[in-house]
C-alpha positions as CSV (number, residue, x, y, z in Angstrom):
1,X,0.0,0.0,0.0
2,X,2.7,2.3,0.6
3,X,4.2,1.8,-2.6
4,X,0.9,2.6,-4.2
5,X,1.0,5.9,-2.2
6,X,4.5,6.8,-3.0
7,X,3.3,6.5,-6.8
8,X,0.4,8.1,-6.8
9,X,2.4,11.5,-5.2
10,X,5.3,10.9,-7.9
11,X,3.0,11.8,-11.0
12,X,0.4,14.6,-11.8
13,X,-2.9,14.1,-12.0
14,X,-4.0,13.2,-15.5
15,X,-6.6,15.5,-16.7
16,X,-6.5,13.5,-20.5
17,X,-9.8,12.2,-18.9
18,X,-12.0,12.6,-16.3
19,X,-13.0,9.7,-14.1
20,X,-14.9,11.6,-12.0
21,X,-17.7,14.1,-13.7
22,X,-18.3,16.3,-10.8
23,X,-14.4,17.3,-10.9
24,X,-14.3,17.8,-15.0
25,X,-14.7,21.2,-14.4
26,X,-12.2,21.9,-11.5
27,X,-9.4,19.4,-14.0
28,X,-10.3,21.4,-16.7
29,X,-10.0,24.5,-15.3
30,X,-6.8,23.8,-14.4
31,X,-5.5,22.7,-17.2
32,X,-6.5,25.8,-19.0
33,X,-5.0,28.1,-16.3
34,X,-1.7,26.1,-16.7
35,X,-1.6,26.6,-20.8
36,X,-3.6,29.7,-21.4
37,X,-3.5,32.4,-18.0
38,X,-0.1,33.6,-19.2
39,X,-1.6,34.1,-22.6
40,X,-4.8,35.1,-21.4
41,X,-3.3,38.5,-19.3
42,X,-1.0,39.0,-22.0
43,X,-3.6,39.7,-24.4
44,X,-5.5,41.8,-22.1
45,X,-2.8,43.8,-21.8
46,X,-1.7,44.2,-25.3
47,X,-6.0,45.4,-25.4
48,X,-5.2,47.7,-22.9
49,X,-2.3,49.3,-24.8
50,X,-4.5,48.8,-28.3
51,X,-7.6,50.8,-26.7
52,X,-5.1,53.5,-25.0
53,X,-3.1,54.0,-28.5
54,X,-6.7,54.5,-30.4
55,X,-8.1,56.4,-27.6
56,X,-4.9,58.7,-27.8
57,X,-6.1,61.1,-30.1
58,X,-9.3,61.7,-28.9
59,X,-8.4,62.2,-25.4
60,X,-5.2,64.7,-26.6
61,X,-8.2,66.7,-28.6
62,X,-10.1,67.0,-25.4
63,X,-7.1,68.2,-23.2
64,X,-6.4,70.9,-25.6
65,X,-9.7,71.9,-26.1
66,X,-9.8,72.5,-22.0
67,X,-6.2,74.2,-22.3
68,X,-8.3,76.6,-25.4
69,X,-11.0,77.4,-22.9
70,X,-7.8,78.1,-20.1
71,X,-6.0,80.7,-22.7
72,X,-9.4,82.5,-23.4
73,X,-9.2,84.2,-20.0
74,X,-5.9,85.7,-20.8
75,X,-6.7,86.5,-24.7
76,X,-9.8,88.4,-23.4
77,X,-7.3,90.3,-20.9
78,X,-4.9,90.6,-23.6
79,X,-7.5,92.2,-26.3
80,X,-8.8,94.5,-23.6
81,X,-5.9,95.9,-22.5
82,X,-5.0,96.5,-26.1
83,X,-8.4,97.8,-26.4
84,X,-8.1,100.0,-23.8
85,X,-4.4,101.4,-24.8
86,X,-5.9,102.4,-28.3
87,X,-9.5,103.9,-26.8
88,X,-6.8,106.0,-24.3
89,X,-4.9,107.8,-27.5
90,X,-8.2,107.9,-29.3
91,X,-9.4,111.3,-28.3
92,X,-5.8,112.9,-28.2
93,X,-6.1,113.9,-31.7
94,X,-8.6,116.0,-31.3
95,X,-7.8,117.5,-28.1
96,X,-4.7,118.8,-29.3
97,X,-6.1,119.7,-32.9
98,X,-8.0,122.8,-31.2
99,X,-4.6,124.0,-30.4
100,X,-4.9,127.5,-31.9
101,X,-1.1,127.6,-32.9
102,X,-2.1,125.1,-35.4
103,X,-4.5,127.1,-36.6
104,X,-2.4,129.8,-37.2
105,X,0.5,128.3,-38.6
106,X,-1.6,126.1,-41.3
107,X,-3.2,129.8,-42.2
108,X,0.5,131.3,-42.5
109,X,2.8,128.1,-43.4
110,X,5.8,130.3,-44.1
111,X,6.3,131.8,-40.4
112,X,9.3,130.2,-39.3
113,X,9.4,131.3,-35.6
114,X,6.0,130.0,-35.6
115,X,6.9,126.9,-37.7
116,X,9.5,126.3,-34.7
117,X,7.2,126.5,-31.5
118,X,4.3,124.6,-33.2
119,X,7.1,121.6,-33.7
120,X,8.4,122.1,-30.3
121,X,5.2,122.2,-28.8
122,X,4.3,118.4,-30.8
123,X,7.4,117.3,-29.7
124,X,6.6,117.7,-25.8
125,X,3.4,116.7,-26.4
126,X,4.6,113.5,-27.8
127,X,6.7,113.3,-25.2
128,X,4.0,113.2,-22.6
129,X,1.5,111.2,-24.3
130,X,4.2,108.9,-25.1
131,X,3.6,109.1,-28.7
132,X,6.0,107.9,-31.4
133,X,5.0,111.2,-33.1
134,X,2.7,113.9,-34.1
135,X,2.9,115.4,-37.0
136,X,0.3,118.7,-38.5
137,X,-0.3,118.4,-42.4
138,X,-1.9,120.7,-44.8
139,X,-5.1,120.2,-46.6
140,X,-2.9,118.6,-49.3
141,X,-1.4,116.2,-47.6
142,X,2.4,117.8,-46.7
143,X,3.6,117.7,-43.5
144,X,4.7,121.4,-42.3
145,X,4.8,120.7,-38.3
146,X,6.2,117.4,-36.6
147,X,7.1,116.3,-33.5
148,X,10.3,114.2,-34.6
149,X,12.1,117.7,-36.3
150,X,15.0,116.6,-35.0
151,X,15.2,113.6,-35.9
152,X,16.9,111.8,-39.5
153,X,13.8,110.4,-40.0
154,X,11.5,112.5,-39.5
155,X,8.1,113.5,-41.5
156,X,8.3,116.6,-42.3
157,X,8.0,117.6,-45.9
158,X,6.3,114.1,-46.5
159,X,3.4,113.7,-48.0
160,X,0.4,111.6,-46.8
161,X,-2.4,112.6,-49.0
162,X,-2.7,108.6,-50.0
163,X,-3.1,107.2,-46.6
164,X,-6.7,106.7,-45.7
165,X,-7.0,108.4,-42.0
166,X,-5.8,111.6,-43.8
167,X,-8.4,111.5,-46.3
168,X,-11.0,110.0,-44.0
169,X,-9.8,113.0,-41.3
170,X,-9.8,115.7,-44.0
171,X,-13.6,114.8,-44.2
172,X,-14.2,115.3,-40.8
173,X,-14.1,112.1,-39.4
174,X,-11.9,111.0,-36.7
175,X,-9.9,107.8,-38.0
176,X,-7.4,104.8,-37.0
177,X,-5.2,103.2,-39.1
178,X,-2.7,100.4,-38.6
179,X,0.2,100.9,-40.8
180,X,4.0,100.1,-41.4
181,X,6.1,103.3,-41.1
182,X,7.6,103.3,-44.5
183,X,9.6,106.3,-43.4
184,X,11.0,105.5,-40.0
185,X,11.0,101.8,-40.6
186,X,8.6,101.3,-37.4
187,X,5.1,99.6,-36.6
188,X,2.7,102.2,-36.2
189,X,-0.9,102.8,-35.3
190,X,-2.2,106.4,-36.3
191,X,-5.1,108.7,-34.9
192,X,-5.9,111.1,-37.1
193,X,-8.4,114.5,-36.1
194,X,-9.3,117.5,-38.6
195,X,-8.0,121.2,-38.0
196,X,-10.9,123.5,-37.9
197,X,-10.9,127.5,-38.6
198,X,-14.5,127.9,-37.8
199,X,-16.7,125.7,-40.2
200,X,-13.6,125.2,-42.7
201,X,-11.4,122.3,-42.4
202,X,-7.5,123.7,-42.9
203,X,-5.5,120.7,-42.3
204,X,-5.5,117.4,-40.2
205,X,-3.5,116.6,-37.1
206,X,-1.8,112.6,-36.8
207,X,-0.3,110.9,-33.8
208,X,1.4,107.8,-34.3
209,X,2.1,105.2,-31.4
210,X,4.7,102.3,-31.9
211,X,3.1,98.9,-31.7
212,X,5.9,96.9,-30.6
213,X,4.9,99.0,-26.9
214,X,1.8,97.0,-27.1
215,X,3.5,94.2,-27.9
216,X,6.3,94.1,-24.7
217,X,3.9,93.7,-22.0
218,X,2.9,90.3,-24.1
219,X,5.9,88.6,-23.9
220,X,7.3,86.3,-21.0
221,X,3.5,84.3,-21.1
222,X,2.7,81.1,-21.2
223,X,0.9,81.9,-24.3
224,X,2.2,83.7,-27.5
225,X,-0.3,86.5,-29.3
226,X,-0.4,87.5,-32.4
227,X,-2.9,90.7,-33.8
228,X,-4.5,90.0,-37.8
229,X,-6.0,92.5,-40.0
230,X,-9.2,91.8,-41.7
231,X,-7.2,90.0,-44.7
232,X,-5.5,87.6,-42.0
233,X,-2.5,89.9,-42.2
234,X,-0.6,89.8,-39.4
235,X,1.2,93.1,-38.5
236,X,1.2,92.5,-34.4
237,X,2.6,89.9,-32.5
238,X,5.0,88.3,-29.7
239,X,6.9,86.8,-32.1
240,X,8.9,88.9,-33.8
241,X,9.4,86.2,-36.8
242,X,5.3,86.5,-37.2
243,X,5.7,89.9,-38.3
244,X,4.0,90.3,-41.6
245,X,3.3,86.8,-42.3
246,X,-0.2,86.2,-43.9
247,X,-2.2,83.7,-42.3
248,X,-3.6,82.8,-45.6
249,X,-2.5,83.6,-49.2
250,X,-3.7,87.4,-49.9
251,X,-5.8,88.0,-53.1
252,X,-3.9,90.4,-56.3
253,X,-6.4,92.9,-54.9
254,X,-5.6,92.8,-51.5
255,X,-2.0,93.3,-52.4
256,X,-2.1,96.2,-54.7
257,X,-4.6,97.6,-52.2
258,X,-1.7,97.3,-49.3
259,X,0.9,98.6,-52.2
260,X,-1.2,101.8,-52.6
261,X,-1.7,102.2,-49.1
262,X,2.1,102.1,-48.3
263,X,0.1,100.0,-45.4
264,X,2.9,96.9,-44.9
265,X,6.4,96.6,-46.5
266,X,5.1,94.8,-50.0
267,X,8.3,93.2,-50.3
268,X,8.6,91.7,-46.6
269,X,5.0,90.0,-47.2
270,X,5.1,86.1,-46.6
271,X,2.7,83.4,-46.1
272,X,3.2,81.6,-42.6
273,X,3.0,77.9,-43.7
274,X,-0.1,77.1,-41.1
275,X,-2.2,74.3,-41.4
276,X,-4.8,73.7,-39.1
277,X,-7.7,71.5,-37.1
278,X,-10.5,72.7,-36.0
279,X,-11.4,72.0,-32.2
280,X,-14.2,73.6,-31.5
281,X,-15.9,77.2,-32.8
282,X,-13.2,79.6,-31.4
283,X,-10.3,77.2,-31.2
284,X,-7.7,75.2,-33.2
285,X,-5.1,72.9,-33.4
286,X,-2.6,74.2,-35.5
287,X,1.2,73.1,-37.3
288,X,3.7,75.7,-38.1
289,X,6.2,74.2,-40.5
290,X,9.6,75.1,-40.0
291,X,13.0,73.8,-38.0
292,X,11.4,72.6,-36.2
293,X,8.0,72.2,-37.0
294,X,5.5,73.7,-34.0
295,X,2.6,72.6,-33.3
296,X,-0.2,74.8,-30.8
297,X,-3.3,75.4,-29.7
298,X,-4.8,78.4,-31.4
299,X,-7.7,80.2,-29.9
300,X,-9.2,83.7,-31.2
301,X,-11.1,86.8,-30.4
302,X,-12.9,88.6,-32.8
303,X,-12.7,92.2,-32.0
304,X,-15.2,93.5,-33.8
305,X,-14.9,97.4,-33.1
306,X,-11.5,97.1,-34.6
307,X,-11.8,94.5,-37.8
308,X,-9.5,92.3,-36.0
309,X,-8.5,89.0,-35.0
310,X,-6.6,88.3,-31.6
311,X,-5.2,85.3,-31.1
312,X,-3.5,83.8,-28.5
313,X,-1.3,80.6,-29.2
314,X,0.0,78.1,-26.3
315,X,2.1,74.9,-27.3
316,X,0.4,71.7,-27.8
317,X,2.6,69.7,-25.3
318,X,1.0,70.5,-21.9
319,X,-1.9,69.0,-23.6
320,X,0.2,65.8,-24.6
321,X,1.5,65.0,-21.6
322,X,-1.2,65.6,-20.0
323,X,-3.1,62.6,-22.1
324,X,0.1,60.6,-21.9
325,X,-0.4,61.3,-18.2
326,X,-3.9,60.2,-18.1
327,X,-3.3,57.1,-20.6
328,X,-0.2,56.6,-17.9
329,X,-2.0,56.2,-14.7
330,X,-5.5,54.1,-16.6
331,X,-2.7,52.0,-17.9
332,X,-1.1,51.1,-14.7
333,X,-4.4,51.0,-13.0
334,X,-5.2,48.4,-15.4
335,X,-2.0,46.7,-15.4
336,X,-2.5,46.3,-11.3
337,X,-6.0,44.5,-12.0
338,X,-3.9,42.3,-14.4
339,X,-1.9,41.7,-11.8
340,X,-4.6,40.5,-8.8
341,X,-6.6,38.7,-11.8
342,X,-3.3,37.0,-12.5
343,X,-2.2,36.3,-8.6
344,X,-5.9,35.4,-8.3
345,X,-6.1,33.1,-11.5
346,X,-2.7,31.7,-10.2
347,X,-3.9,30.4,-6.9
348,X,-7.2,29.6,-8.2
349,X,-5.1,27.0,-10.6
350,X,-3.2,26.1,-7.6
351,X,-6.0,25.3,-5.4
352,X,-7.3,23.1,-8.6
353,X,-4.5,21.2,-9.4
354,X,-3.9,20.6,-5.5
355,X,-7.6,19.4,-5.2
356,X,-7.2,17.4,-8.5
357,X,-4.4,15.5,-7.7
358,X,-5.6,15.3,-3.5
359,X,-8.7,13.6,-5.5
360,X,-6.5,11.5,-7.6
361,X,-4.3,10.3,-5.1
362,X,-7.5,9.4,-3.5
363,X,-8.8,7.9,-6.2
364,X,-5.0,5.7,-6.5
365,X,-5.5,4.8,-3.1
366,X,-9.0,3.6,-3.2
367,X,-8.3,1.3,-6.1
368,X,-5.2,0.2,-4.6
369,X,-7.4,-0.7,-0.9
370,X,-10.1,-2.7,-3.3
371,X,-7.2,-4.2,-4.9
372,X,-5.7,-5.4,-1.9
373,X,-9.1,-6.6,-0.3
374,X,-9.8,-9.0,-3.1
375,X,-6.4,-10.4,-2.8
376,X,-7.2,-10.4,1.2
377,X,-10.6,-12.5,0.3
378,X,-8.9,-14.5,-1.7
379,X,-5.9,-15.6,0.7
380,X,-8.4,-16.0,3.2
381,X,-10.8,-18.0,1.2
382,X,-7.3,-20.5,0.1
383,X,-6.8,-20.1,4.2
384,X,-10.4,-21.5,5.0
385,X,-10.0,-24.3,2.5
386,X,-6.5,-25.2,3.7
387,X,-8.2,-25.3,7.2
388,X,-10.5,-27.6,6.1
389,X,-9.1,-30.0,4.2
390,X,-6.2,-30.0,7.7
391,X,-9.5,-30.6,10.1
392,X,-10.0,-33.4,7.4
393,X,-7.0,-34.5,7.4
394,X,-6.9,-34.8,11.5
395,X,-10.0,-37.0,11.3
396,X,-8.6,-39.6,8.8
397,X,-5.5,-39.7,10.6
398,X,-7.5,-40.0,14.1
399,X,-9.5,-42.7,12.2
400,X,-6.9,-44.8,11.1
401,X,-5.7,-44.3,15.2
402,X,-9.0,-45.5,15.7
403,X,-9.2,-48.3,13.7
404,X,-7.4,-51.1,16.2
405,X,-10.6,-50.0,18.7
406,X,-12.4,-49.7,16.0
407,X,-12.1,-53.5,15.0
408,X,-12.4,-54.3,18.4
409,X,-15.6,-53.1,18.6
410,X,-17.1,-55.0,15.2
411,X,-15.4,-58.2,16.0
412,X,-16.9,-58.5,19.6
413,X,-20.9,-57.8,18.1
414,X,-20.3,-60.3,14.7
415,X,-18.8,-63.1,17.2
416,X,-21.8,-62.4,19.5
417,X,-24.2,-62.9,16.3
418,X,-22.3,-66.1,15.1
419,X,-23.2,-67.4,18.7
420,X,-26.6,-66.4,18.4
421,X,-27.5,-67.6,15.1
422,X,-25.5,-71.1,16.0
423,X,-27.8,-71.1,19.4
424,X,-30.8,-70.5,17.2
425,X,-30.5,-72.9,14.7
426,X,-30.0,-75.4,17.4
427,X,-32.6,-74.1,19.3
428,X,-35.2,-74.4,15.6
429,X,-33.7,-78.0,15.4
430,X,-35.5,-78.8,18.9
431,X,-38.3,-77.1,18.1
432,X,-38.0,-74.8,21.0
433,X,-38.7,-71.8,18.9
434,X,-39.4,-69.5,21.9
435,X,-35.7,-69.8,22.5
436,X,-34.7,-69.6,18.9
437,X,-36.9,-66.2,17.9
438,X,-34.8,-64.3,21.6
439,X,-31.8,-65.3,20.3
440,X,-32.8,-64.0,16.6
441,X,-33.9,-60.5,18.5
442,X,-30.4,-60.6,20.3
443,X,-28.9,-60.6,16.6
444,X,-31.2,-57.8,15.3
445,X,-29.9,-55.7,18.3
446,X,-26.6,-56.9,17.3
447,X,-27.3,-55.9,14.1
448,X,-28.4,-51.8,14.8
449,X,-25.6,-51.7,17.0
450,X,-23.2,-52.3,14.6
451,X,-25.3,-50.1,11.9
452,X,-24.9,-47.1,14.3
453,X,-21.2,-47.4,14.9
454,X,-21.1,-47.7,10.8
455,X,-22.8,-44.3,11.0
456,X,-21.1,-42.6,13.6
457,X,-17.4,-43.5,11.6
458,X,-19.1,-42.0,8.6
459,X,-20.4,-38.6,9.7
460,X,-16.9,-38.6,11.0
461,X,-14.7,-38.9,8.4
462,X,-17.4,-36.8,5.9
463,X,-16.4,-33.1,6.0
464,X,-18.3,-30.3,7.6
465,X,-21.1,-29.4,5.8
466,X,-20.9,-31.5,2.7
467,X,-23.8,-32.5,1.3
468,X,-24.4,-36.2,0.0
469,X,-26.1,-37.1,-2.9
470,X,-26.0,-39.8,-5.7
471,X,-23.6,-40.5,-7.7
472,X,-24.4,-40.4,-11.2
């Protein structure tokens, strides 16, 4: 038996078949587990990673769309305090337009000692406004008066009958403009008021302010800005490199229109390769091609009042990483259920295989005890036999002891019968028959005497329980 054991333990179950149906399930579940759970967490990781790389894209998009809603705040605080700066120099023109030395020297444009207060008196005023310039023309256009008189580059004796807030000003309508300085080589946004002498228009007065002051206090964000006219021209921005750069190509018309105007530097215009994605109605995702090639998240403002387009551009990584982030901490979330369903699937196949082969060994052992019990019926059936034929044996040799007594006891009855029968024939041949017929009933005892002895020896030497019968 304790070979049987030791067998049993050396060898793993068989799960090939199943001799037992209620543990089919357990052995197959095991068996799978052994083959397949590897395989099986494997491939829901390699899902994982699948769904995470397609999901990718769709979760970057919706990280950037929240970082567009993030950059409005400062684009709305950006465009009003541009906003505000231009509505503060707005009304300057006028105001200093009422100046009667204006007046006076447009009405006598030869008076030199008045031709030199009037330009000192722009050039402080410039000064404290903080104005690039401000310069007094005539009705046709040629600058007599200007605050940069000192100044290589400065406007006097110009002519600026072509630009449109001289004509639009020489109506009587105040007017802004946003134009390159073709003289001084500077970004400039002009104001531009009319000159009265009672209900006649004698000239019109300009102040210029540099854009690039607007553009300082933009710089050092998160975010970069850019400013674009209503062709998508972009003449304002933190990046210096954006300067002039269409957003889109700009029609024949558009450019002879901005050639006539002296408006931008014709020969600086270039397109800024762009292409975009929308992400929602205000925001995009957008490439800049280059070394290297940028990529952002664009949103605008349409400032209406102004005919232009404010934009504020932040870089697309912070979105990125903040999806590889996400995807990051789902996919190690997911990889530590792997891990318990694969510590659990692992002792779950443990459990199996140690019930399996507790069940097997069982199943060894209970064929090797009914095994064992027949060949214990069987030894102790040989056993009874030899038992028997040794009881039978003890008889037959206790009978053949017997047999000396044995004879004793026939011979004495037969001799007594001989006796008899010779006293009962002599007793017949004296007719004394009374005598004759005891003896003859002395014989007949004789007679059952012996017959019982016979019997006795024979249920004797018969064994135990064996039947008699005739033989055939």
């Amino acid at each position: 038996m304790r070979l049987m054991l030791r067998h049993a333990d050396d060898h793993r179950p068989d799960i090939s078949h199943c001799a037992y149906p209620e543990l089919c399930p357990i052995l197959m579940f095991m068996k799978l587990s052994r083959r397949r759970i590897f395989g099986l967490v494997a491939a829901l990781a390699a899902l994982t990673a699948l769904v995470g790389a397609l999901s990718f894209p769709a979760l970057e998009r919706h990280y950037m769309r929240q970082q567009a809603e993030r950059d409005a705040v400062p684009l709305n605080l950006a465009a009003e305090g541009l906003r505000a700066a231009l509505e503060r120099y707005a009304p300057l023109p006028a105001l200093i337009a009422e100046r009667a030395t204006l007046t006076a020297l447009l009405n006598d444009p030869g008076n030199a000692q008045l031709i030199a207060a009037v330009n000192e008196d722009l050039r402080q005023t410039a000064a404290t406004v903080k104005a690039s310039d401000v310069y007094l023309m005539d009705i046709s256009g040629r600058t007599i008066a200007a605050a940069s008189y000192r100044e290589p580059g400065s406007y006097l004796g110009r002519n600026f009958s072509y630009q449109s807030y001289f004509t639009q000003a020489l109506n009587g309508d105040l007017s802004s403009f946003s134009v390159y300085g073709t003289t001084t080589g500077e970004r400039g946004y002009f104001y531009a008021a009319p000159v009265e002498d009672g209900e006649r228009i004698v000239g019109v007065l300009a102040i210029k302010f540099n854009i690039a002051a607007f553009e300082s206090i933009w710089r050092g964000a998160d975010s970069e800005f850019m400013v674009a006219d209503r062709n998508d021209f972009v003449f304002m921005s933190s990046r210096p490199d954006w300067h002039f750069r269409a957003v889109r190509p700009l029609s024949a018309a558009t450019l002879r229109l901005i050639a006539q105007n002296l408006q931008y530097p014709i020969d600086r215009i270039e397109l800024l390769p762009m292409t975009s994605t929308p992400l929602n109605a205000d925001a995009q995702q957008i490439y800049i091609e280059g070394e290297p090639r940028e990529s952002y998240v664009l949103t605008s403002l349409r400032l209406n009042d102004l005919d232009w387009t404010m934009s504020a551009l932040s870089p697309r990584r912070p979105a990125t990483l903040n999806a590889l982030n996400t995807l990051l901490i789902a996919g190690l979330t997911v990889l530590l259920l792997l891990a318990a369903l694969l510590a659990y699937l692992l002792k779950q196949a443990r459990q199996a295989e140690a019930f399996a082969r507790e069940q097997d060994a069982n199943r060894r052992l209970e064929a090797a005890v009914a095994e064992r019990t027949a060949e214990l019926q069987t030894a102790l059936g040989d056993l009874k036999q030899t038992q028997t034929d040794l009881i039978q044996a003890g008889k037959l040799s206790a009978l053949g002891q017997m047999s000396a007594a044995l004879s004793h006891e026939f011979n004495q009855p037969l001799a007594a019968v001989k006796s008899y029968a010779d006293n009962a024939t002599a007793f017949l041949e004296r007719d004394r028959l009374p005598e004759a017929q005891d003896n003859i009933a002395r014989i007949s005892k004789m007679a059952d005497r012996m017959a019982t002895i016979s019997a006795h020896l024979r249920n004797f030497a018969r064994r135990p329980q064996q039947a008699t019968g005739p033989l055939l």
